[in-house]
Backbone as ProteinMPNN parsed JSONL, in Angstrom:
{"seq_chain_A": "XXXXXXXXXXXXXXXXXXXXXXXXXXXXXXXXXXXXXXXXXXXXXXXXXXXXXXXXXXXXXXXXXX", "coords_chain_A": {"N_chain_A": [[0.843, -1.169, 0.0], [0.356, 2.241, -0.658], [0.634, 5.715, 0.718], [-0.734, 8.333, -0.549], [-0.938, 11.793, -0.303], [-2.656, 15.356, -0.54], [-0.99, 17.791, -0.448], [-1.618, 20.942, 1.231], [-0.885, 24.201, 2.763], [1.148, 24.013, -0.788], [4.527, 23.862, -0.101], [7.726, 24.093, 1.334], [8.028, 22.552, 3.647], [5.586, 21.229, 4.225], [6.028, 19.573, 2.528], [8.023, 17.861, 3.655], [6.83, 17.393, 6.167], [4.823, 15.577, 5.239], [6.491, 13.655, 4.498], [7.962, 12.99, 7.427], [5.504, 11.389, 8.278], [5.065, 9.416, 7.195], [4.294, 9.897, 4.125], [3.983, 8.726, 1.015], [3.823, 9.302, -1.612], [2.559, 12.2, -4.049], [0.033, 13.978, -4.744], [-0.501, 16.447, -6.913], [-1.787, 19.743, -7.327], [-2.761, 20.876, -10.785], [-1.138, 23.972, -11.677], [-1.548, 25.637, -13.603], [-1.579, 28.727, -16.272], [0.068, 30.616, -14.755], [0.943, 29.749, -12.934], [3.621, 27.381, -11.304], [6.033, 25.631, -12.66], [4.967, 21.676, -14.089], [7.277, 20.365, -13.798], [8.905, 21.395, -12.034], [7.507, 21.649, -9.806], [7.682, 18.799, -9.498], [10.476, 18.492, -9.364], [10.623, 19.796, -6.499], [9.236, 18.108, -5.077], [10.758, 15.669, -4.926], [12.981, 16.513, -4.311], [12.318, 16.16, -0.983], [11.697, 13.569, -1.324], [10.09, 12.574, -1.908], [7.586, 11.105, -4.3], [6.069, 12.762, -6.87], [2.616, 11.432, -7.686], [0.133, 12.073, -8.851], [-1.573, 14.882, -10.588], [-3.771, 16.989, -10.597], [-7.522, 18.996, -10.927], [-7.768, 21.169, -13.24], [-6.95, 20.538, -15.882], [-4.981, 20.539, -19.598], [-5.871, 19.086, -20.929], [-6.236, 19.234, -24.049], [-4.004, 20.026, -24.88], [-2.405, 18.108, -24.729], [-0.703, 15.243, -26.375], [-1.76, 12.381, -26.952]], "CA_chain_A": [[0.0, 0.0, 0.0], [1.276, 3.557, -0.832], [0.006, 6.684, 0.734], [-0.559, 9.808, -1.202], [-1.667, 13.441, 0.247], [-2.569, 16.901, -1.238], [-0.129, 19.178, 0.588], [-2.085, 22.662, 1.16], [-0.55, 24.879, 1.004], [1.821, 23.486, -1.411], [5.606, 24.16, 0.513], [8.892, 22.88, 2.025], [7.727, 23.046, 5.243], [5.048, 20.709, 4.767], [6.359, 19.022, 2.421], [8.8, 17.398, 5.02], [5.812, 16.766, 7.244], [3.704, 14.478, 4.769], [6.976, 12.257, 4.456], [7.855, 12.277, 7.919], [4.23, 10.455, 8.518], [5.2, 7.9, 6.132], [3.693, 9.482, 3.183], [5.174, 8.259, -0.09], [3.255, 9.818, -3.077], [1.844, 13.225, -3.463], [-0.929, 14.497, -5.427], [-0.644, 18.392, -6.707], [-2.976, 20.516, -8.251], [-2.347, 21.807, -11.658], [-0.579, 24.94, -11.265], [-2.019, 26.718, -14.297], [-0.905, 29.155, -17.102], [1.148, 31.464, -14.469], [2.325, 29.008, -11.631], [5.248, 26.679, -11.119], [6.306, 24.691, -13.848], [4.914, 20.89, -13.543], [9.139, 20.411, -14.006], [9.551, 22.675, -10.869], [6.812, 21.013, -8.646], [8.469, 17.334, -9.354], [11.464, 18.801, -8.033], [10.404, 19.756, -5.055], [8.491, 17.486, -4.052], [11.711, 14.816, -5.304], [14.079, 17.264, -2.826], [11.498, 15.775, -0.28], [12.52, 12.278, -0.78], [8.615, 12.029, -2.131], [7.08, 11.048, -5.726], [4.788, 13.473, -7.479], [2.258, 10.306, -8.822], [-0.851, 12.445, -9.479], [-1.822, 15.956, -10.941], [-5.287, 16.795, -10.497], [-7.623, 19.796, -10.949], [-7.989, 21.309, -14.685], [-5.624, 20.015, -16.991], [-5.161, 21.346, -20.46], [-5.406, 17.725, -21.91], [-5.997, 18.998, -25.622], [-2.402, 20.106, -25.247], [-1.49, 16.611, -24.797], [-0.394, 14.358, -27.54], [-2.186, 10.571, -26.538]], "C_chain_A": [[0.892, 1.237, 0.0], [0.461, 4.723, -0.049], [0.494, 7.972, 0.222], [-1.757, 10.907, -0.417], [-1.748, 14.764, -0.808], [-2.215, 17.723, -0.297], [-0.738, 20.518, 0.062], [-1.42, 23.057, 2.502], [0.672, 23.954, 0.493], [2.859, 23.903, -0.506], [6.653, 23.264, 0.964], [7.899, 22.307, 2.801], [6.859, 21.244, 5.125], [4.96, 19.475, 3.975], [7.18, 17.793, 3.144], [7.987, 16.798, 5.628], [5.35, 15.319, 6.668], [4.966, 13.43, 4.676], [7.565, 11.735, 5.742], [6.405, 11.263, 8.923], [4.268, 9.318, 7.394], [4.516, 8.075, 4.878], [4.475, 9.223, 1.951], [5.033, 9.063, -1.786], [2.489, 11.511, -2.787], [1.135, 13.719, -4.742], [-0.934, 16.045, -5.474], [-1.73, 18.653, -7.581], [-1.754, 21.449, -9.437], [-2.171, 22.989, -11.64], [-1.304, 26.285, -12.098], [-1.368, 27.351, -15.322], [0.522, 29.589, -15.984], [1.525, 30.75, -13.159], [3.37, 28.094, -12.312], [4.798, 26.328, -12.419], [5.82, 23.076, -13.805], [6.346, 20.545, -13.177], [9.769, 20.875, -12.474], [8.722, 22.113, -9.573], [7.354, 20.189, -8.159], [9.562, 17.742, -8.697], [12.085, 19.362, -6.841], [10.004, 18.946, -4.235], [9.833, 16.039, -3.993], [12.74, 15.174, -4.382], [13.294, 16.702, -1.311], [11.951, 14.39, 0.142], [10.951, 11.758, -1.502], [8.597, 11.513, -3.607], [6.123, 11.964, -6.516], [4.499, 11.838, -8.458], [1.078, 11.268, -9.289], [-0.697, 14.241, -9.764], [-3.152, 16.111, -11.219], [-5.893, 18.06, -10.469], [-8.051, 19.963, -12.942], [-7.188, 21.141, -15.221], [-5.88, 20.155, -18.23], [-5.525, 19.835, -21.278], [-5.63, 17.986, -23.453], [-4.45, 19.381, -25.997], [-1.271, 18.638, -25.125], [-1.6, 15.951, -26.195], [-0.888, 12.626, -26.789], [-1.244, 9.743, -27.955]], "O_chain_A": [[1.987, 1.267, 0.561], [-0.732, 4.564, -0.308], [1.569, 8.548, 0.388], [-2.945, 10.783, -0.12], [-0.938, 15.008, -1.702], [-2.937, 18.282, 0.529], [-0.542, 21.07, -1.021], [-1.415, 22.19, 3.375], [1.175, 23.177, 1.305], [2.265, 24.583, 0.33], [6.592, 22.035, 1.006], [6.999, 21.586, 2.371], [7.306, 20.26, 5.714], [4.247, 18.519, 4.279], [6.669, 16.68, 3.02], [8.183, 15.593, 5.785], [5.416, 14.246, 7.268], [4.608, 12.256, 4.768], [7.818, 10.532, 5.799], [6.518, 10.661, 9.99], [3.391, 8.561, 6.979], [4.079, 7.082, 4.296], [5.663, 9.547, 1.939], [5.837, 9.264, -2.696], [2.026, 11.923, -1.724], [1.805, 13.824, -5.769], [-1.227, 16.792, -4.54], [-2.368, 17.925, -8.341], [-0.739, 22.131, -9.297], [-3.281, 23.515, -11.56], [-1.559, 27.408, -11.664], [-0.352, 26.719, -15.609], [1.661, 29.153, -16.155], [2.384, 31.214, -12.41], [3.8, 28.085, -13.465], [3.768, 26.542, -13.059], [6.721, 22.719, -13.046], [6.499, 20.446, -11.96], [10.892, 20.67, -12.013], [9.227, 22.132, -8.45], [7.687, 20.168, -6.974], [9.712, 17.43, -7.515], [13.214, 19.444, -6.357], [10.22, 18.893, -3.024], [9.811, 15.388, -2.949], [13.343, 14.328, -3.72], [14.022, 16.985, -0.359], [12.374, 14.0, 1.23], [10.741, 10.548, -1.588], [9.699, 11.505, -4.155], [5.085, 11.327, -6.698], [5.211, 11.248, -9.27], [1.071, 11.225, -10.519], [0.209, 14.852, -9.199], [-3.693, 15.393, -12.06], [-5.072, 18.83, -9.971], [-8.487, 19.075, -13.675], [-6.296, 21.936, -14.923], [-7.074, 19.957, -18.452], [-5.262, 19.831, -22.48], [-5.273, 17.083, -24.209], [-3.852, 19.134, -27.045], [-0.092, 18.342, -25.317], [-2.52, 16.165, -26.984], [-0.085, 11.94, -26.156], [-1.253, 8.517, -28.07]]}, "name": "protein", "num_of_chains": 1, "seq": "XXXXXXXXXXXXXXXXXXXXXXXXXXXXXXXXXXXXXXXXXXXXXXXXXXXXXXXXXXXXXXXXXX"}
């Protein structure tokens, strides 16, 4: 079993927290045109010691290529 959290607010700080409670995965919210980068989230939350597995929220998906 894995556990994943949505860290609000997004941050070190609490970043840190959700992994020392044993969490392993972390779920962010799509940032948008003018936030982070997804690129820039992953490696924060990767400086953590965590996984970004989900991204959730509005997602541009016609800008994706399937």
């Amino acid at each position: 079993m894995q556990f994943a959290l949505v860290v609000t607010p997004f941050s070190d700080e609490n970043l840190r927290l959700a992994a020392q409670i044993g969490v392993t995965e972390i779920v962010a919210r799509y940032p948008g045109h003018h936030g982070m980068s997804l690129e820039a989230i992953q490696a924060q939350v990767e400086s953590a010691g965590l996984r970004l597995s989900v991204i959730e929220g509005f997602i541009p998906h016609h800008h994706i290529v399937h």
